[in-house]
N, C-alpha and C positions, 0 to 999 in steps of 0.2 A: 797259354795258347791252346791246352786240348781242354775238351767236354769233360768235365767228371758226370757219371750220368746216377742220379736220384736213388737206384736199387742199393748202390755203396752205402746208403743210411740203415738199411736194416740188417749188415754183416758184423754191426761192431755188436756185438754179443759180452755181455756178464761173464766174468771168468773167476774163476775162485782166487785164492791170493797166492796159491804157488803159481807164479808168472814168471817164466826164462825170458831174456831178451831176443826180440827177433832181430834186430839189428847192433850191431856195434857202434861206437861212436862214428867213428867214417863213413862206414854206412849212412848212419841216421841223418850225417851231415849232407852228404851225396844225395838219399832221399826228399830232403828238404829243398834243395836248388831243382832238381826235378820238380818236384811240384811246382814252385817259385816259376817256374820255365813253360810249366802246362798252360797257367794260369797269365803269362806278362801278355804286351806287345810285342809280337815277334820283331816289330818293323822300329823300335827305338834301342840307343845305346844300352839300355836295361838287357835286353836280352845277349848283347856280347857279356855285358858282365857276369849273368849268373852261370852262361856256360863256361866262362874261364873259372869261374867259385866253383865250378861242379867238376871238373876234368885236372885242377889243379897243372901241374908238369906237362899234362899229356896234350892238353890246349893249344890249337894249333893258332899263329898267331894270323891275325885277318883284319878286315876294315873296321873301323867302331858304330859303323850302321850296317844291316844287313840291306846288301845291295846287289844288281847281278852284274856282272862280267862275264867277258865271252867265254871265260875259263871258272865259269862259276862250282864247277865241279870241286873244286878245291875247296868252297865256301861249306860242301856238302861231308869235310872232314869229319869236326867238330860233332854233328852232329851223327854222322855214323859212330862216333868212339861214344859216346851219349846212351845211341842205342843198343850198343856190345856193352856195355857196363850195365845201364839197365836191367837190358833179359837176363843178364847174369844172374846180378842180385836176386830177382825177381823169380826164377829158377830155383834159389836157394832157397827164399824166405817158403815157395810153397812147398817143399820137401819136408822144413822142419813144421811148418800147418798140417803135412800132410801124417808125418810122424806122431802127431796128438802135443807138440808142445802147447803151453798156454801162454796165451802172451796178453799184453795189452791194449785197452781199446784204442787208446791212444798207436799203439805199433800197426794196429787193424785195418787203420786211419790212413796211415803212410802207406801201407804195404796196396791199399787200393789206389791210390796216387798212382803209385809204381807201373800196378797192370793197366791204369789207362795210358800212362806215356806207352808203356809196352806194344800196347793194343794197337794205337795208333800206327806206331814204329814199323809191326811187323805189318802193319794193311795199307798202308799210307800207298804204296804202289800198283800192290796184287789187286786191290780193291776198288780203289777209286785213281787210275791214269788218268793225269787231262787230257790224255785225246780222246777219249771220251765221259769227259764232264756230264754232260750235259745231251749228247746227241742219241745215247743209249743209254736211258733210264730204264726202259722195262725189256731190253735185252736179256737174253738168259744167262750170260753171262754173270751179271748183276746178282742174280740167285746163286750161281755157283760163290760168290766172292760173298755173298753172307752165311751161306753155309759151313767154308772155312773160318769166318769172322766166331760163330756162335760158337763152335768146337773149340775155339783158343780160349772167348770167351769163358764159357763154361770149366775148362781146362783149369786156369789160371784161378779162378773163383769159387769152385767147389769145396779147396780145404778152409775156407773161412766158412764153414758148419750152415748156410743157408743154400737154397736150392736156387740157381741161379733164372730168372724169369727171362721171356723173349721179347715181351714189351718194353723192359726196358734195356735192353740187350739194343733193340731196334730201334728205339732211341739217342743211345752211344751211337751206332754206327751212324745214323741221320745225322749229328753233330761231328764225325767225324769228315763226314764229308761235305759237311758246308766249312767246315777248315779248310780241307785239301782246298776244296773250288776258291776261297777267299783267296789263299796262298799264292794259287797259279796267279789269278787274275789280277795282282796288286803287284805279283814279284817279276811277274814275266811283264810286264806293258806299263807299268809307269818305274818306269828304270832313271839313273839318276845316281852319281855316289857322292855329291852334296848331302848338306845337311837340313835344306831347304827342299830337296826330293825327297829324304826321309823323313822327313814331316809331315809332308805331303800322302806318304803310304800309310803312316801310324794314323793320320787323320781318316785316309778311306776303311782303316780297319776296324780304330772305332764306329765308324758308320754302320758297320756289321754287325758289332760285336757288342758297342758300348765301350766305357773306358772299364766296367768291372766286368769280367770273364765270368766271376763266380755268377754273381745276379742273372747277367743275360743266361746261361743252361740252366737258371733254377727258374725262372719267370717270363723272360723278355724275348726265348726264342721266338717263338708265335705270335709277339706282338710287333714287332719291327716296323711292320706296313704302316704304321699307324704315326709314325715321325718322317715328315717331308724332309729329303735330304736338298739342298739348296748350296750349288758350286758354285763361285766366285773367281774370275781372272783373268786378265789379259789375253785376246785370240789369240788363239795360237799356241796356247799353254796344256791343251789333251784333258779337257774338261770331258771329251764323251769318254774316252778310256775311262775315268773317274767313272762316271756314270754307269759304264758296262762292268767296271769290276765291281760296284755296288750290285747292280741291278739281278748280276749273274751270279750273286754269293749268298742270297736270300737261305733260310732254314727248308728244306723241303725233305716232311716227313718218310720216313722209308716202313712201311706195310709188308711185315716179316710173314702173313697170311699167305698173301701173294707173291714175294717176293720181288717186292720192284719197289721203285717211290712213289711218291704220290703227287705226280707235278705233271704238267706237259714240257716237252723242253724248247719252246718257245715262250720263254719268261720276260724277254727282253724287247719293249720296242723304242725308237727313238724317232722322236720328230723335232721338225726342224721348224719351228712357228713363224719366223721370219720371210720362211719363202711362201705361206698359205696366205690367203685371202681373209680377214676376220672370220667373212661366211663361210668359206671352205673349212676353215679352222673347227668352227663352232660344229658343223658337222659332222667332221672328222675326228672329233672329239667326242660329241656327247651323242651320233647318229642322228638316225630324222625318222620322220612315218612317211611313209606314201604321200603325197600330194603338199608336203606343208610348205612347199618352196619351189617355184618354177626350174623343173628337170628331176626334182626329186619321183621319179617314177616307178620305185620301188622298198620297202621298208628296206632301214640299213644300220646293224651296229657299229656303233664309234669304238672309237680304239678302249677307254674306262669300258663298255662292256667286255668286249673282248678278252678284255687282260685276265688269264685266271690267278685265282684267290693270291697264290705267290709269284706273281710275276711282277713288274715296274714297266712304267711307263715315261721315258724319259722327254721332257718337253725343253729342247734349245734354246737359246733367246728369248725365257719369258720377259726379260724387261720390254720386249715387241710387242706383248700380246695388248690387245684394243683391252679400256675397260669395262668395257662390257660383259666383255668376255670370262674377264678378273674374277667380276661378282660372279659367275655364273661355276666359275672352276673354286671361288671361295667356298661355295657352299658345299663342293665334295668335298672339301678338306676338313670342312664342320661337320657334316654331318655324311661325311661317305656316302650319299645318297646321287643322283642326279636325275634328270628329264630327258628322254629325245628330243630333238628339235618338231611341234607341233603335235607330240601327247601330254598327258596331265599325271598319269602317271609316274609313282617314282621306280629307282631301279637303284642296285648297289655295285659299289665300287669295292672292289676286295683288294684290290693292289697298291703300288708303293707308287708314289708320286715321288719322281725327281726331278729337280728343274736346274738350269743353268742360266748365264750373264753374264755378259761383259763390261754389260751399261753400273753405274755408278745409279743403283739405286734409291740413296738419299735422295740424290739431284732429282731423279727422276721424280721422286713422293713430292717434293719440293715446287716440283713445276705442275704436278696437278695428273701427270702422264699415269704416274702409278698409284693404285690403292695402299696406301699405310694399312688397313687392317688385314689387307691380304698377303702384306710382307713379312706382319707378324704369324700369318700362318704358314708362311716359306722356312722362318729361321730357325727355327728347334735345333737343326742343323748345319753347320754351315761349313761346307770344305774349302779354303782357298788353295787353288793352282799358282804356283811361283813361277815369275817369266824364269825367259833362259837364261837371263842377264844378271838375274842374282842367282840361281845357281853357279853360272861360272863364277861371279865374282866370290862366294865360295868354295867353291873347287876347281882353279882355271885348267885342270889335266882332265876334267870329265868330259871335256871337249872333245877327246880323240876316243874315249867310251861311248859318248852318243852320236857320233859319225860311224863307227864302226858296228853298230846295232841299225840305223838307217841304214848302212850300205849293205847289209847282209837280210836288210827288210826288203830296199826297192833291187836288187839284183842276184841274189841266192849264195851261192856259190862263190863268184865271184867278186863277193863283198870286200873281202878282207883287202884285197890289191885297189880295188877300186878305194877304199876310205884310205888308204895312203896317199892317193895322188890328190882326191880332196881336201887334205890335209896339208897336204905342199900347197895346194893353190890357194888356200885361205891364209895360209900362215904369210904366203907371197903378195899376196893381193888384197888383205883387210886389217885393219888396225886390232891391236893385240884387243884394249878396249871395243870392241865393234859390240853395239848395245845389244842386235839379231833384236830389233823391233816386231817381227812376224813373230818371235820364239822359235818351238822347234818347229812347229808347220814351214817357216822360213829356210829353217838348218835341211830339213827334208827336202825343201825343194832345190837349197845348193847343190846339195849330194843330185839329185836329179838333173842340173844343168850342167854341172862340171863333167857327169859322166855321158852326158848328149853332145855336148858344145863343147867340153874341156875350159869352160870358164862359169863366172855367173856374175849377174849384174843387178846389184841390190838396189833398190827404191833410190829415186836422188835424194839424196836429202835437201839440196841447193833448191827443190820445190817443194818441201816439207814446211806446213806452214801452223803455227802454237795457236792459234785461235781460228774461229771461221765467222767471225763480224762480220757485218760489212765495208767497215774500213779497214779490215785485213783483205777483202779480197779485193776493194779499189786500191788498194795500196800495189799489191799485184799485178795487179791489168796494167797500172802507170806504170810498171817496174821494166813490161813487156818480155816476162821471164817466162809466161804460162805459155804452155801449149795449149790446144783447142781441145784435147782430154780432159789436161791440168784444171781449165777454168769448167768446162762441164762439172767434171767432178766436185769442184771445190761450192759451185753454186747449187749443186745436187745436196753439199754435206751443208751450206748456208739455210735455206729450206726447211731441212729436215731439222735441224738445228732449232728452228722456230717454231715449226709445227707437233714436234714432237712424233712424228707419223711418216712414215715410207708411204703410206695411203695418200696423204695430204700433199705430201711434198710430191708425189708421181703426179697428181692430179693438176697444180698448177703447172708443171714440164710437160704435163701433157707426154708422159714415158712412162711404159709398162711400172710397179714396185720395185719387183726384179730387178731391174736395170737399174733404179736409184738407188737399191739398197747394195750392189755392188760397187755401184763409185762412190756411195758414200764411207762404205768401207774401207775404199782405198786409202781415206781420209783421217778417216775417223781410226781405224783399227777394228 
């Protein structure tokens, strides 16, 4: 989990052969599961197990994925008894460095393992708080918290006989705090104590990270942007959360000169392609010059210029986007380059393309709607979001975990009495099986309507209908089941169904897109 940072390569120093041991067996053992632990997935069963290998007796006993609960402070045992065992050791070993013992390169090795968990441990709060992640980057603040960073630094690293440097000093710290940010943003907001929500976070961490810890701090920090991450899942399933705890956990160097990082903290944008117009899109996207298009009345950068060097640009619903468009967004993924809308010039793209779907993209390459070679420039990465429906059917008690995290989202304080009574009325009023087809966007709006109306009233299913043919919906109409919504809606999703297009299918309804592409939703999902 933590950075080891590149300067640790030139403290293992030649020692003659009277060599005392720095550490004891226990020790050495305990040192080894730390490192094992710097280095895992915080967010799979691997990381309960190396803290219980590392804490032995003292290992407080907890869930088998790292998950939150409202009482997650309890989860923060483990890893306090972690960090008092740590500095201990760590404490000792530089006493006896500092005394002139000689030890091994191999013990030199460890003992640097050690002061990076160390490092982290004592900064992880002082240093980098998530309230402010991200909004005060070159606060002065920021400076005071590296200059206690460099003093421990230096502290801790001195008796390994080389002169401890600030470049790479301010390198550790820059990894340690795209930890901290990856952390917040994966542990606080995609919550879940299935095993299908912890998959789901080991999945966004890779995304960050890589599956190897070691590679990405020796090579891959600064390359990231360079792999489109591409979500997958059922609406309703917190595909932008995915997005944002990607988007928001980027590497952004820290300039020990100056004392601040080197990012703006506006990293993050998110558009929603399904509500734009192709044209609007395309200019919203890639900008325009002056004149190249009736209203364009003044030069204008698209969101790709905008985005600096580490920032992400997260695009919704691309299975929506016109093909046109496709090619025109393929060639920034090829060749990070693009055009404004009406100059010849090119221009660079320096940031992370993320994209999202619902739609069942085979089908789509299948019907001609979507580019195949622009999918294989989407997949390098691929997250899938698991509905709510298999979550619970792995953990049917996370039900009352994710009711009482909504009810302390949509009303504060009052959360906690309020997901009781939501709790009684679902338990009263829905089948133990109930599938939550919306997911949790669904479970959020119960919590919403029980605590307005003291009820909630989920989709009928009695007009939920498995295909949208046309002899499914004359089958209908003869059935005389449909309301004047139902049949709107369902000849909205018949339409679009054939056209492939909210554009095409608005055009013969002669109805705003917008408006199709909400009842077709209603339908479709």
């Amino acid at each position: 989990m933590y950075m080891k940072c590149p300067v640790f390569d030139i403290f293992c120093t030649s020692h003659d052969n009277q060599r005392m041991p720095l550490f004891s067996p226990t020790e050495r053992s305990f040192t080894a599961s730390i490192t094992a632990i710097s280095y895992c997935n915080p967010f799979l069963p691997e990381r309960m197990q190396l803290e219980q290998k590392a804490l032995g007796e003292q290992y407080v006993a907890t869930d088998i994925v790292w998950s939150r609960h409202l009482d997650w402070e309890r989860e923060r045992a483990n890893v306090q008894l972690l960090g008092e065992r740590a500095t201990a050791l760590a404490e000792a070993c530089r006493a006896k460095l500092e005394a002139g013992e000689k030890v091994s390169r191999q013990e030199i090795g460890l003992y640097e393992d050690l002061v990076n968990y160390v490092l982290y441990d004592r900064h992880r709060d002082a240093c980098f708080h998530p309230l402010v992640l991200l909004e005060n980057l070159q606060d002065p603040a920021t400076g005071k918290g590296w200059k206690k960073f460099w003093l421990d630094y230096c502290n801790l690293l001195a008796p390994t006989g080389s002169e401890p440097r600030e470049e790479e000093a301010a390198l550790l710290f820059a990894g340690f705090f795209q930890i901290r940010r990856a952390f917040h943003h994966i542990y606080h907001y995609i919550i879940g104590g299935s095993l299908p929500a912890a998959r789901l976070r080991a999945a966004v961490w890779q995304s960050v990270f890589t599956h190897d810890m070691r590679r990405y701090r020796r090579s891959l920090y600064g390359r990231m942007a360079d792999f489109t991450t591409l979500i997958v899942g059922p609406t309703g399933t917190g595909k932008e959360l995915v997005a944002r705890a990607i988007g928001y956990s980027g590497f952004i160097p820290f300039d020990f000169r100056l004392q601040r990082f080197d990012c703006d903290s506006e990293i993050f944008r998110a558009v929603t392609l399904s509500a734009l117009s192709p044209t609007l899109i395309e200019s919203e996207l890639f900008g325009h010059r002056r004149g190249s298009f009736t209203g364009a009345v003044a030069d204008r950068a698209g969101w790709l210029e905008v985005c600096p060097p580490r920032g992400a640009i997260f695009l919704d619903e691309i299975g929506e986007l016109d093909p046109v468009i496709q090619v025109k967004l393929l060639r920034v993924l090829q060749t990070r380059t693009f055009q404004r809308l009406g100059e010849t010039s090119d221009r660079n793209f320096q940031g992370k393309i993320i994209a999202a779907t619902n739609r069942d993209l085979a089908e789509r390459i299948q019907g001609g709607a979507f580019r195949e070679d622009f999918y294989y420039r989407l997949c390098s990465d691929i997250v899938r979001t698991p509905s709510l429906r298999e979550q619970l059917a792995d953990c049917p008690t996370d039900l009352a975990n994710l009711v009482s995290f909504l009810c302390i989202r949509v009303a504060g304080e009052s959360g906690e009495e309020i997901a009781a009574d939501v709790l009684s009325w679902i338990t009263a009023n829905l089948p133990a099986d109930y599938p939550w087809p919306g997911n949790i966007r669904e479970l959020e709006q119960c919590v919403r309507s029980v605590l307005i109306r003291g009820e909630y009233q989920p989709q009928r299913t009695t007009t939920s209908i498995s295909g949208n043919s046309q002899d499914d919906l004359a089958t209908l109409i003869a059935q005389g089941n449909l309301t004047a919504e139902d049949l709107l809606c369902r000849y909205c999703a018949l339409l679009y169904t054939r056209s492939g297009s909210y554009e095409e299918a608005a055009r013969k309804l002669g109805l705003d897109r917008r408006t199709v592409r909400e009842r077709v939703r209603k339908v479709l999902g």
